[in-house]
C-alpha positions as CSV (number, residue, x, y, z in Angstrom):
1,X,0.3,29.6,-7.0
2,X,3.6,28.6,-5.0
3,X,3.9,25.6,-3.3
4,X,5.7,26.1,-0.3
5,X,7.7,23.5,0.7
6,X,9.5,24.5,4.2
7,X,10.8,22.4,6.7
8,X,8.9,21.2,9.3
9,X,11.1,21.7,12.4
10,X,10.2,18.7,14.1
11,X,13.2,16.6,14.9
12,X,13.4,12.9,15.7
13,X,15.9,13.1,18.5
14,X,13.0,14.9,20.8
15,X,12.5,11.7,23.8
16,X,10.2,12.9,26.3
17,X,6.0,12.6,25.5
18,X,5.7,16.7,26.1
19,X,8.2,17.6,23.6
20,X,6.8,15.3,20.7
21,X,3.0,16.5,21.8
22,X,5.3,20.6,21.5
23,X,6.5,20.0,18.4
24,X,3.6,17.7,17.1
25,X,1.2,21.1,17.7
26,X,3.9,23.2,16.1
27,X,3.5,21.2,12.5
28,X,-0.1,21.2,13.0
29,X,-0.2,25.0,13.4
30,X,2.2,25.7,10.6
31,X,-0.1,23.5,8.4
32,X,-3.0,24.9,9.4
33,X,-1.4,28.7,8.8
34,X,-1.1,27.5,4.8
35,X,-4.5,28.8,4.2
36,X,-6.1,27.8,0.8
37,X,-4.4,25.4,-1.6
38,X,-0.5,25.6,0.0
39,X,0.4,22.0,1.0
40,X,3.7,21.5,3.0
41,X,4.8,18.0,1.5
42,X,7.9,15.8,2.0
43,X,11.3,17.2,0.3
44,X,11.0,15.8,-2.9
45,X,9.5,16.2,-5.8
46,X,6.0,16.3,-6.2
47,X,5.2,13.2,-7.9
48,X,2.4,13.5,-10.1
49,X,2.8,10.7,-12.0
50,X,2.4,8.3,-9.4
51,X,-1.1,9.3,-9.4
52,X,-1.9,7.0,-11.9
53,X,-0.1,4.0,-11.5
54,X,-3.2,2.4,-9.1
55,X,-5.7,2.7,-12.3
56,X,-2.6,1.6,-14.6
57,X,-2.3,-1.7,-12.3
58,X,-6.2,-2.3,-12.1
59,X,-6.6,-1.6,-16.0
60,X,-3.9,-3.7,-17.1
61,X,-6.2,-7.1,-16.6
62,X,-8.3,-6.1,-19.5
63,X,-5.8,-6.6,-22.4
64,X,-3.8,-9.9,-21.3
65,X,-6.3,-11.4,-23.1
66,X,-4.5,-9.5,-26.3
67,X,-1.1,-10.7,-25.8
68,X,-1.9,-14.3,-24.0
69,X,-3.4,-17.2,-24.7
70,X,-3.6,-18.0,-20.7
71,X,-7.0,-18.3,-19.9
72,X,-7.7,-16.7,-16.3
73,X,-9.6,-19.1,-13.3
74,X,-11.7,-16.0,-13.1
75,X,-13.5,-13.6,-14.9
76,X,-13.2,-10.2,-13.9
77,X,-16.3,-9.7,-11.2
78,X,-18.4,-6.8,-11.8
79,X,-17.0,-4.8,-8.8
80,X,-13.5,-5.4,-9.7
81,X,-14.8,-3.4,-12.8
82,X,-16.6,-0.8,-10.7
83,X,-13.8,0.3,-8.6
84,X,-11.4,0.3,-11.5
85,X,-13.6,3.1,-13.3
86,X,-14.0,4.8,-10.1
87,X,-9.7,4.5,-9.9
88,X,-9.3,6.3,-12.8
89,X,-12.0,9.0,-12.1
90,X,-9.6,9.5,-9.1
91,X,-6.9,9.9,-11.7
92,X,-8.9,12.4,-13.4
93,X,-9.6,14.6,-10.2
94,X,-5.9,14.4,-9.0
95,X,-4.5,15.6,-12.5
96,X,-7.6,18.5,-12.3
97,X,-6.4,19.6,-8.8
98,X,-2.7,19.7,-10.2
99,X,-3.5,21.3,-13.2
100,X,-4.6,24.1,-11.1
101,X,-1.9,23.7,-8.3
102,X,0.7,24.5,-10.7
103,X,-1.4,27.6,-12.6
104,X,-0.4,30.9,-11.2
105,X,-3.4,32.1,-8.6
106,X,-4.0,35.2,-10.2
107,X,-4.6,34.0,-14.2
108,X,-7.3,32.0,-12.3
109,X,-10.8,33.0,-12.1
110,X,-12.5,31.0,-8.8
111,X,-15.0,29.7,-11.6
112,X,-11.9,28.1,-13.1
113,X,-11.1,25.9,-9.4
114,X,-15.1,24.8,-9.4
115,X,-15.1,23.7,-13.7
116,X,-11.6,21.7,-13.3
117,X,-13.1,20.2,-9.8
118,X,-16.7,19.2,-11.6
119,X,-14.9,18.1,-15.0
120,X,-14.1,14.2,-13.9
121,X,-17.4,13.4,-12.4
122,X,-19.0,13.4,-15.9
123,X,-16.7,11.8,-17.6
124,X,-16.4,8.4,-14.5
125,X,-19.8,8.8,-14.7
126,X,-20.3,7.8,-18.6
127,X,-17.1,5.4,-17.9
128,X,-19.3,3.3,-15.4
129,X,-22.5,4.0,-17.4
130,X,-21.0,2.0,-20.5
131,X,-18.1,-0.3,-18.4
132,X,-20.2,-1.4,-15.4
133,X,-23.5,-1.0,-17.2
134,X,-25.6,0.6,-14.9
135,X,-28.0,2.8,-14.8
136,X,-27.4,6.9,-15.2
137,X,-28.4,8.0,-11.7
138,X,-26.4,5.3,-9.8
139,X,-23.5,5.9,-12.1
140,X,-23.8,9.5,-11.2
141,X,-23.9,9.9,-7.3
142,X,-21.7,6.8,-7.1
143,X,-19.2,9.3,-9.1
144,X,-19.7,12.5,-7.4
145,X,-20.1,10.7,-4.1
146,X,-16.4,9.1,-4.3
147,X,-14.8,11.6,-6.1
148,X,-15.6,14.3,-3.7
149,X,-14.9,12.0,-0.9
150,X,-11.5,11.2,-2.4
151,X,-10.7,14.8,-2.5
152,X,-11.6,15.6,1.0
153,X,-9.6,12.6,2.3
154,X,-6.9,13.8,0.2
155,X,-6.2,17.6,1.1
156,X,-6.9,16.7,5.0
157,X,-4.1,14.1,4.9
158,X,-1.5,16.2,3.3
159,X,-2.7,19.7,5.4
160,X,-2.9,16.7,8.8
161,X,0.2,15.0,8.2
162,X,2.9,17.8,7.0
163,X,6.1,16.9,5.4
164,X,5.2,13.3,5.6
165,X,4.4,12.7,1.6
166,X,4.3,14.0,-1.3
167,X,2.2,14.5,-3.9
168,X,2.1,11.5,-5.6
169,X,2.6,9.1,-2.6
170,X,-0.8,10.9,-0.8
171,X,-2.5,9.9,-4.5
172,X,-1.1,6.3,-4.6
173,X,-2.1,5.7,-0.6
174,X,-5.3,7.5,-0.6
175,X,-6.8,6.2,-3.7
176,X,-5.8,2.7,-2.4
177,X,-7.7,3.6,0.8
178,X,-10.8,5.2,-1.5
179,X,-11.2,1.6,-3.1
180,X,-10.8,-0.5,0.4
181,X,-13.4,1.1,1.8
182,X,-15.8,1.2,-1.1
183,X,-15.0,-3.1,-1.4
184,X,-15.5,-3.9,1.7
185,X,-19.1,-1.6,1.8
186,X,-19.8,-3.3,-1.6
187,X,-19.4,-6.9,0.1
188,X,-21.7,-5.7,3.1
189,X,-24.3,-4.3,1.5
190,X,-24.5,-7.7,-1.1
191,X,-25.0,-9.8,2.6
192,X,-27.3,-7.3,4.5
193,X,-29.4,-6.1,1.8
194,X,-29.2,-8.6,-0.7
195,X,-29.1,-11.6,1.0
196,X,-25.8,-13.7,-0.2
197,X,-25.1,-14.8,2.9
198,X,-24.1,-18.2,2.1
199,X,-20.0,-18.2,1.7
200,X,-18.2,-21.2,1.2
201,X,-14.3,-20.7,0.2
202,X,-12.3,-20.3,2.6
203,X,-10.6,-17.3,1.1
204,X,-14.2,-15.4,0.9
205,X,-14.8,-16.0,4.2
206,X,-11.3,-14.7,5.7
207,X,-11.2,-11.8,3.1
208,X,-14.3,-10.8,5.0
209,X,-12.7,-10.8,8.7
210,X,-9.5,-9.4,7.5
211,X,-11.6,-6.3,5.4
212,X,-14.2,-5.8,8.5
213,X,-11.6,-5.9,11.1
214,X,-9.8,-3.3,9.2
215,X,-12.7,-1.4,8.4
216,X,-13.1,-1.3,12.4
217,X,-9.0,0.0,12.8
218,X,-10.0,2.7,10.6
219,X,-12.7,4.0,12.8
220,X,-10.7,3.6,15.5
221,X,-8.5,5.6,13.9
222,X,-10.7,8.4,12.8
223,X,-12.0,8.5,16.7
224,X,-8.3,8.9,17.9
225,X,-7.9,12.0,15.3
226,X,-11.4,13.8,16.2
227,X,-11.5,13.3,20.2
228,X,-8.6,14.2,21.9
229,X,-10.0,12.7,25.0
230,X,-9.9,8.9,23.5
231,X,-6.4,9.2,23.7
232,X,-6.0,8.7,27.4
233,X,-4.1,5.6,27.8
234,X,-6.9,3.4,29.2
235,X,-9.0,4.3,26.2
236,X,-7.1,3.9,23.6
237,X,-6.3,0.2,25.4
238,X,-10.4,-0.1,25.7
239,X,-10.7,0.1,21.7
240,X,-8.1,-1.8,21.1
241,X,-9.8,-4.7,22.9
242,X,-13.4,-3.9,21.5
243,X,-11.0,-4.7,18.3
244,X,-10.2,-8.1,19.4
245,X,-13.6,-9.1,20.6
246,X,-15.3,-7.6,17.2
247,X,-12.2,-9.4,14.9
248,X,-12.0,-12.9,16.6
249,X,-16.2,-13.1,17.9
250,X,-18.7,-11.1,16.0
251,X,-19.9,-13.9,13.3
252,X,-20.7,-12.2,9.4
253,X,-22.6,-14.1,6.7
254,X,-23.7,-17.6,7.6
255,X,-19.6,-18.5,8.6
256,X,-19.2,-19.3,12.6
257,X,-17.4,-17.1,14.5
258,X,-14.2,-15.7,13.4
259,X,-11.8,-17.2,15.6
260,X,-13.1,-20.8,14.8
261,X,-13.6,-20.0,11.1
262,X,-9.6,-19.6,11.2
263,X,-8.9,-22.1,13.7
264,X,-10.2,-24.4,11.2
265,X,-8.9,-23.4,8.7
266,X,-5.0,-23.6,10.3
267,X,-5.5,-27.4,10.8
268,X,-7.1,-28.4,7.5
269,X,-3.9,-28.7,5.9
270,X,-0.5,-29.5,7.1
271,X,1.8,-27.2,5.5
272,X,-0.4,-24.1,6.4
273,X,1.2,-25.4,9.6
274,X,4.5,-25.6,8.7
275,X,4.7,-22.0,7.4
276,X,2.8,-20.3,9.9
277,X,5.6,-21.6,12.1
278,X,8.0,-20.6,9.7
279,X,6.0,-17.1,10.1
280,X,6.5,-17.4,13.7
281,X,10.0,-17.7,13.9
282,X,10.7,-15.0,11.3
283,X,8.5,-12.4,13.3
284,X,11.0,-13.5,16.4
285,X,13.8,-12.9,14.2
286,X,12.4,-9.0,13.5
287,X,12.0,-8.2,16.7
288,X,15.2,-9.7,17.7
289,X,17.0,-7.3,15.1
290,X,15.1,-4.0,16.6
291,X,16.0,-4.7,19.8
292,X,19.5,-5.5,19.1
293,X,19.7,-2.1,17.4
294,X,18.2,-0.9,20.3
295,X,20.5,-2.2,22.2
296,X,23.3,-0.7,20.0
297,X,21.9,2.6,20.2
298,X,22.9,4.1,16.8
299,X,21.1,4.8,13.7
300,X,20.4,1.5,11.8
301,X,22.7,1.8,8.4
302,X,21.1,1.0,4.9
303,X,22.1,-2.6,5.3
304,X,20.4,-3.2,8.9
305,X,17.4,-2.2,7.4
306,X,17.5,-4.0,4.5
307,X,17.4,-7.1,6.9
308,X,13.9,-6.1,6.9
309,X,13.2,-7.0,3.1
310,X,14.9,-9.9,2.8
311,X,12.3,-11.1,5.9
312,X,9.9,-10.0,3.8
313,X,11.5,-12.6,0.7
314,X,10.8,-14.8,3.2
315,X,7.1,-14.7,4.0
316,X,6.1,-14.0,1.0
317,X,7.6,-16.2,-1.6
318,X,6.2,-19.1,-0.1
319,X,2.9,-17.8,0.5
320,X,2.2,-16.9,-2.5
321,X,3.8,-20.2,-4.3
322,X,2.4,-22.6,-1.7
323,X,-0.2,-20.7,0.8
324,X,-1.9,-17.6,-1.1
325,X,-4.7,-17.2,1.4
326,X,-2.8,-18.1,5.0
327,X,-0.2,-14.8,3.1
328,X,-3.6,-13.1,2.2
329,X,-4.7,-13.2,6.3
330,X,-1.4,-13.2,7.6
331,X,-0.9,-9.9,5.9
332,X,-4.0,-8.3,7.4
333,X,-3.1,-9.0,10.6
334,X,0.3,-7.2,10.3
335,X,-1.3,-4.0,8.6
336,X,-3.7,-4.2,11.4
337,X,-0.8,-4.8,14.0
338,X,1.2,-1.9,12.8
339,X,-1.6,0.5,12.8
340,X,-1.7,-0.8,16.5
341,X,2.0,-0.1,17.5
342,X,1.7,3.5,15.0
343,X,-1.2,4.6,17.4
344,X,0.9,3.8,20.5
345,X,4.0,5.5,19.4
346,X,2.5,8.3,18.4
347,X,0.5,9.1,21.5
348,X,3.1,7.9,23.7
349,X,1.0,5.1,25.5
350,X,2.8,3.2,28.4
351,X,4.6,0.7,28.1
352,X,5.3,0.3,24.8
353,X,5.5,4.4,23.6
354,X,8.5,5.3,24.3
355,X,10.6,2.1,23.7
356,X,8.8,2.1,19.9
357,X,9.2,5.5,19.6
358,X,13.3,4.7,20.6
359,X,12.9,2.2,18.0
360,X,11.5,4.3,15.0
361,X,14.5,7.1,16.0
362,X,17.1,3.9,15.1
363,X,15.5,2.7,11.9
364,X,14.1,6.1,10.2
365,X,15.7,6.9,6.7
366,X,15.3,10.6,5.3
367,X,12.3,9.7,3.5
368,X,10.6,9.4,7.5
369,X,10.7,13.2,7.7
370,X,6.8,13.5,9.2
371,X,5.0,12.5,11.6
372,X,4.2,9.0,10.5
373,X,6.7,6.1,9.8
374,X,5.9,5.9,6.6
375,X,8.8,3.7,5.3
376,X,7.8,-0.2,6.8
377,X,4.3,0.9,5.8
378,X,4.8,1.0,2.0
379,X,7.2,-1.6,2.6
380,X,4.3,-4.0,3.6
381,X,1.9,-2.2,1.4
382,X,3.9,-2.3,-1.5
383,X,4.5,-6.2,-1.6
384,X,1.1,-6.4,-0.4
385,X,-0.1,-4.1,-3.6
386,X,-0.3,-7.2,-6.4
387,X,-2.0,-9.4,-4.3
388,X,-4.6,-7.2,-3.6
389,X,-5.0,-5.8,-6.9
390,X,-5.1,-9.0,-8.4
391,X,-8.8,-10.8,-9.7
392,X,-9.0,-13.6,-7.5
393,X,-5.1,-14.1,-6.8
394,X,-5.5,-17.1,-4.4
395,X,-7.5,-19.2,-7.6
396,X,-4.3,-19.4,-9.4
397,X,-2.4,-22.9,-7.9
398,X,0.7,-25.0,-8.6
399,X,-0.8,-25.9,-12.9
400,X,2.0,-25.7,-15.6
401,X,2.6,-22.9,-17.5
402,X,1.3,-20.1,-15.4
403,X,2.2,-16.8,-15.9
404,X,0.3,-15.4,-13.2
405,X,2.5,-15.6,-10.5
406,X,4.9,-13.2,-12.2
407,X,2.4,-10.5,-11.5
408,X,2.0,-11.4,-7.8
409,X,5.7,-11.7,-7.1
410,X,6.2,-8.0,-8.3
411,X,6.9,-6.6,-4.4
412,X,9.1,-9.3,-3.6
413,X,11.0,-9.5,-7.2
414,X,11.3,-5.0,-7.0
415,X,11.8,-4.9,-3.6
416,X,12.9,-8.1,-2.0
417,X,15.7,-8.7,-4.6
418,X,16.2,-5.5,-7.1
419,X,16.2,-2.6,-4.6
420,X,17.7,-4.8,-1.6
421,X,20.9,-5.6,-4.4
422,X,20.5,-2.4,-5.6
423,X,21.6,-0.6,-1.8
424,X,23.6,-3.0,-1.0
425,X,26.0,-3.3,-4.2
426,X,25.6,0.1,-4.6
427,X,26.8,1.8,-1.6
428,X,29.4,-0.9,-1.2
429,X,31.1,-0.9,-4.9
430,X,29.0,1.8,-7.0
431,X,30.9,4.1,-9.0
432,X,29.6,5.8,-11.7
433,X,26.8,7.9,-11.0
434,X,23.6,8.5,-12.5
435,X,23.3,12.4,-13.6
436,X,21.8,14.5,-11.5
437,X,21.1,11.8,-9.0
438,X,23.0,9.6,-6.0
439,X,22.3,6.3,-7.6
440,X,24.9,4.3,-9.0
441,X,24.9,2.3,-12.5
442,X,26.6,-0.7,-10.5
443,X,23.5,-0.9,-8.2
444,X,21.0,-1.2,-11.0
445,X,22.9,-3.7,-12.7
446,X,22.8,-5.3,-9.6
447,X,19.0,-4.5,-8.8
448,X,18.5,-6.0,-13.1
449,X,20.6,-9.6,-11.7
450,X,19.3,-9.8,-8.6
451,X,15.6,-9.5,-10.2
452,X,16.0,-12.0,-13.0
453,X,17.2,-14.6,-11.1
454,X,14.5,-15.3,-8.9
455,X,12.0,-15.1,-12.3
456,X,14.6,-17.7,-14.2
457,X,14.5,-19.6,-10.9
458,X,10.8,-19.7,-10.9
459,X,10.9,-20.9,-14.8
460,X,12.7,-23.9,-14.0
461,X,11.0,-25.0,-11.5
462,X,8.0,-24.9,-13.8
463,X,5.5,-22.2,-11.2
464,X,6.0,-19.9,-14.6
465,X,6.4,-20.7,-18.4
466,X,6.7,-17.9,-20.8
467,X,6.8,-17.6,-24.7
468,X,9.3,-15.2,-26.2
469,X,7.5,-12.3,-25.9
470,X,6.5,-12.5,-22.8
471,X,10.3,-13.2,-22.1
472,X,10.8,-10.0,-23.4
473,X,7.7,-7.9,-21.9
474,X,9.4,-9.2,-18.7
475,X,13.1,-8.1,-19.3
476,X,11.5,-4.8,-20.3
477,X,9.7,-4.6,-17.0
478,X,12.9,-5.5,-14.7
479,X,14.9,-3.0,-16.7
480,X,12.5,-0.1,-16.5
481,X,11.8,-0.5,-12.8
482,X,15.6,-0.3,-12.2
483,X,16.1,3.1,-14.1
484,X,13.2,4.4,-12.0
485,X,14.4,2.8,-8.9
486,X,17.4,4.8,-10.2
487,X,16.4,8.5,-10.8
488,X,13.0,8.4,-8.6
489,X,13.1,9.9,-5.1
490,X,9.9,9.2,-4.1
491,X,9.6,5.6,-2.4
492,X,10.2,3.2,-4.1
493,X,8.7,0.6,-2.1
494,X,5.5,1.8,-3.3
495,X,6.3,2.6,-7.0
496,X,8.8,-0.3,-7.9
497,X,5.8,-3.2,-7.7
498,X,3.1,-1.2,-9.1
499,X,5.1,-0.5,-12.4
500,X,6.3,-3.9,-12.5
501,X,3.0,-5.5,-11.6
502,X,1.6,-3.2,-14.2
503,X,3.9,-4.4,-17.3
504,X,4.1,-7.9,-16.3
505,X,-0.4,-8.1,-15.9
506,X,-0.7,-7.3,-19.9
507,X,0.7,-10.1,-21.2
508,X,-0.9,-12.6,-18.5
């Protein structure tokens, strides 16, 4: 079977709303005419590998407790356990489908497509069966329910969104997708059918909002994609309020409503404050920079829109290290926000389309080749990605000798530091090349400095204290995710944090 990769014909420098809607069509129609199991994905290659690095990262909690003697805050909950069984049967189902992707069509009997598609729901089911300890049935449609909903999701987002991932970047996204929606229906069915309604921390009760208000954007979403007639400007502005008034004034559990349930919990402590200003005036600064780009009017170079991770540095690094839960909400509400200003730049809604869609033409890279601008998305979901894997990240505080914040730093360290050095020393002073590649030698040195010191910075001022090994477990993870930072050309604002995160989480 050949995969087809063709260009796409639709070009960025299109302005008006009737051309993008022209050319919009026109990929639709050409993805559409690649009947069967042809997939046009982004120029690159396919990325297969990446479909495991999601179940690598949730597994990887399992054997600190071989190589540390840190003893967690928590105990891995019995979901957290679920969903990681349920990860890997997704592993199992996206190396099936590849397996026969990559098998010539005619050495393939049809019976061949329906054994490799029914193979993984046995095995997750005996995974969850002797893991999770439940019972046979529930292990059983839980597996076949997921898996063939993972599947479905899967081949209509690369046949929907053509030349806008590949491979490997649909797996990582849709399979973190897969598992948001099944924690969030887990969490709803334990309050409306089982009655724990009674939530005290505060990081329970905004993981709720943030989760259900998302939950909401993505049937918003799936409304926009199915009826073409909720995409009249005053609709799509009518949802978006019904969003605000469900988000901020529809009460869950036994908490008040939402928007006093974070209202108190702003003012209970003085340096949430402090750095949601801070916050504030860094989300000024962002905009500032687009619109002074804008205002340029010429494509934003590597090093403009690197301004954009060292923001990132920014809000993160004292979130996690002082703030875990305000980060935890505050990130929520950007995902949420960006979905926002995606859905309006995509359909062109007045005011805003056309000046965000000016805006997306200045700060695109190659790797924005489809529809969607995919590259501040796994920019924010890739620093994002540790926190949300992570058991219980916002138990771990300021004690001595904690190793756990290694693990939640892995965006910022990969991303904030290596790959921002990386571009930057690179392109400015690189000269030897890596073979068969673009990437220089100076910039991963660079990306191997520039990652360290932050992690020596954090040992001396006592947030971390490793032992030798661990020491070198963490060398080995900088250096690795430089040489893939180095040769990979998928993004690596997605793949850096989940390999690093994924080293780093088995010895702590």
């Amino acid at each position: 079977m050949k995969l087809r990769m063709r260009s796409s014909g639709y070009s960025r420098d299109s302005s008006s709303e009737e051309d993008f809607q022209i050319k919009y069509r026109q990929m639709l129609e050409t993805s559409k005419s690649e009947k069967g199991d042809n997939f046009i994905t982004r120029s690159a290659s396919s990325g297969h590998w990446l479909s495991a690095l999601i179940p690598l990262a949730l597994a990887s909690p399992f054997s600190s407790s071989l190589f540390s003697t840190y003893q967690p805050q928590c105990d891995l909950p019995q979901t957290y356990n679920l969903l990681t069984m349920l990860a890997v049967g997704m592993f199992l189902e996206s190396l099936c489908f590849f397996i026969y992707l990559n098998k010539k069509k005619e050495n393939w009997h049809r019976s061949w497509k329906i054994i490799l598609a029914l193979v993984p729901i046995p095995l997750t089911t005996c995974m969850i069966k002797f893991v999770v300890l439940t019972t046979w049935p529930y292990a059983w449609c839980l597996s076949t329910v997921v898996l063939f909903l993972y599947q479905t999701v899967y081949v209509k987002i690369l046949h929907g969104f053509p030349s806008t991932f590949t491979f490997g970047e649909a797996c990582i996204l849709v399979q973190s997708f897969i598992l948001f929606l099944l924690n969030i229906f887990i969490k709803l069915y334990d309050i409306i059918f089982k009655g724990q309604t009674v939530i005290t921390r505060d990081f329970d009760k905004l993981n709720l909002i943030v989760m259900t208000t998302l939950l909401w954007l993505s049937v918003i979403c799936l409304l926009l994609s199915i009826c073409s007639w909720l995409r009249h400007p005053f609709c799509v502005y009518g949802l978006i309020s019904a969003l605000a008034i469900s988000a901020t004034c529809l009460p869950l559990a036994n908490a008040s409503l939402p928007i006093i349930t974070v209202w108190k919990f702003m003012f209970k402590d003085i340096m949430r404050l402090y750095i949601t200003l801070f916050y504030a005036v860094l989300s000024s600064a962002a905009v500032c920079a687009v619109a002074w780009q804008l205002h340029r009017a010429q494509m934003a170079s590597t090093s403009v829109r690197k301004i954009f991770h060292v923001l990132l540095v920014l809000v993160y690094t004292p979130g996690i290290l002082y703030q875990c839960t305000l980060l935890y909400v505050a990130i929520g509400a950007a995902l949420a926000l960006m979905v926002i200003i995606e859905i309006l730049r995509l359909l062109c809604i007045p005011p805003l389309g056309e000046v965000l869609r000016k805006a997306f033409k200045c700060f695109a890279d190659e790797k924005d080749a489809g529809l969607i601008a995919l590259t501040p998305f796994c920019l924010l979901i890739g620093c994002s990605l540790p926190l949300w894997l992570k058991p219980c990240p916002c138990l771990i505080t300021n004690s001595q000798s904690n190793i756990q914040f290694l693990p939640l730093m892995a965006g910022v360290l990969t991303i904030g530091f290596g790959d921002t050095a990386a571009s930057i020393f690179g392109s400015k002073y690189g000269r030897i090349k890596w073979r068969n590649g673009s990437r220089t030698l100076e910039g991963s040195l660079a990306f191997i400095v520039a990652t360290f010191i932050p992690i020596l910075t954090l040992n001396a001022l006592s947030f971390i204290s490793l032992s030798v090994v661990q020491w070198l477990v963490a060398a080995g993870a900088v250096i690795i995710s430089a040489l893939v930072e180095a040769h990979t050309d998928q993004i690596d604002n997605l793949v850096l944090p989940l390999i690093f995160y994924s080293i780093v989480s088995f010895i702590g």
